[in-house]
N, C-alpha and C positions, 0 to 999 in steps of 0.2 A: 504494500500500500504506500503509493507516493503521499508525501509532503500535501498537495493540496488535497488529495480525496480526503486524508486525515480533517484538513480544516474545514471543507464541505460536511464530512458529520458530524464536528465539534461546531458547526453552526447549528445544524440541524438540530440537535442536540438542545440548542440553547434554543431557539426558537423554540422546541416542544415543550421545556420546561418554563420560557414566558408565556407561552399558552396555556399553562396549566395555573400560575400566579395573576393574569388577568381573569381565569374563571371563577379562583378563588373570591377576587376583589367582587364579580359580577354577581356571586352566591351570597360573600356576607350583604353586598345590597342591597339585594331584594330582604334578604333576614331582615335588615333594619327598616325595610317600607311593612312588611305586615305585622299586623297591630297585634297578636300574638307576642312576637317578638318584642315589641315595643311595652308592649304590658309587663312582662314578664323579666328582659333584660335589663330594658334601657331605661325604664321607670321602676319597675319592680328592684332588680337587681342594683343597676348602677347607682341609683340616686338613692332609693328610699332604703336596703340596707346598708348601703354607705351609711347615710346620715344616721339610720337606726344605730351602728355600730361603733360609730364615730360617738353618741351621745352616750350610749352602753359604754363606750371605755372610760368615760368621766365619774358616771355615775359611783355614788360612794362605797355600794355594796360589791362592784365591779373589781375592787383596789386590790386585789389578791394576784398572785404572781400570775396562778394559773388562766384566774379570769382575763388578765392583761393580756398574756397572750394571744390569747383565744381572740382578743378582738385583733388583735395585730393580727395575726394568720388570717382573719377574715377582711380586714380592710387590704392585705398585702394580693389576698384571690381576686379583690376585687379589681385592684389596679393592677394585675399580671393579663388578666382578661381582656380587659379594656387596650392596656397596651397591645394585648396581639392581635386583635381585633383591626387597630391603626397600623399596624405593623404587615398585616393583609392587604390590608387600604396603599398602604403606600407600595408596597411589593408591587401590586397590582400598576399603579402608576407605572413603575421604573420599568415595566416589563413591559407598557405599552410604547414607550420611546424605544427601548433596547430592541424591540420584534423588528420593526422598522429597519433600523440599522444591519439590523443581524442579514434582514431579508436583503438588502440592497446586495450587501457582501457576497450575499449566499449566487445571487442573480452574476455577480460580477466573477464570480470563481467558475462558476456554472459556465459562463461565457469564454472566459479563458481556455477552462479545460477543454471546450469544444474547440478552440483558434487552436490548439496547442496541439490534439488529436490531428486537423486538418493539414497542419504544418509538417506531420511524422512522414 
């Protein structure tokens, strides 16, 4: 295997797997448009045990190591989730400029290798 077929499936490659991070982006979407989800994550989850858990760590009967934790652990699931959440989102972005790129490349090697066949 020459040098560019290599590169032609280390594109290919990369193109499959920015297809797979733009459908991720395109799935948490829609999660976040239906109102299931929004009841349950983004209201339920994000916001109101947050805040339920954030006022449970103040609380005076709360003050105990183990109870301390316990809201740490749950405030720390709540901002792991949400991060990855942004973290699909943004993946999603970078894969839709990179596919672009990648494809150009992939057209231009593709091209080559056919000049470069004709040339032998």
């Amino acid at each position: 295997m020459n040098a560019k077929t290599q590169q032609i499936e280390q594109i290919e490659l990369s193109i499959e797997n920015a297809k797979k991070r733009i459908d991720d982006a395109a799935a948490l979407d829609r999660l976040y448009k239906s109102p299931d989800f929004k009841q349950i994550f983004l209201d339920g989850y994000f916001r109101d045990e947050a805040s339920r858990t954030v006022l449970l760590k103040a609380d005076p009967n709360m003050q105990g190591k183990r109870e301390q934790k316990d809201c740490n652990n749950v405030i720390l699931a709540i901002g792991m989730l949400r991060q990855y959440f942004a973290k699909v989102f943004t993946m999603g972005t970078m894969a839709e400029s990179a596919i672009e790129a990648d494809r150009e490349t992939h057209q231009q090697l593709l091209t080559e290798d056919v000049e470069d066949e004709g040339n032998e």
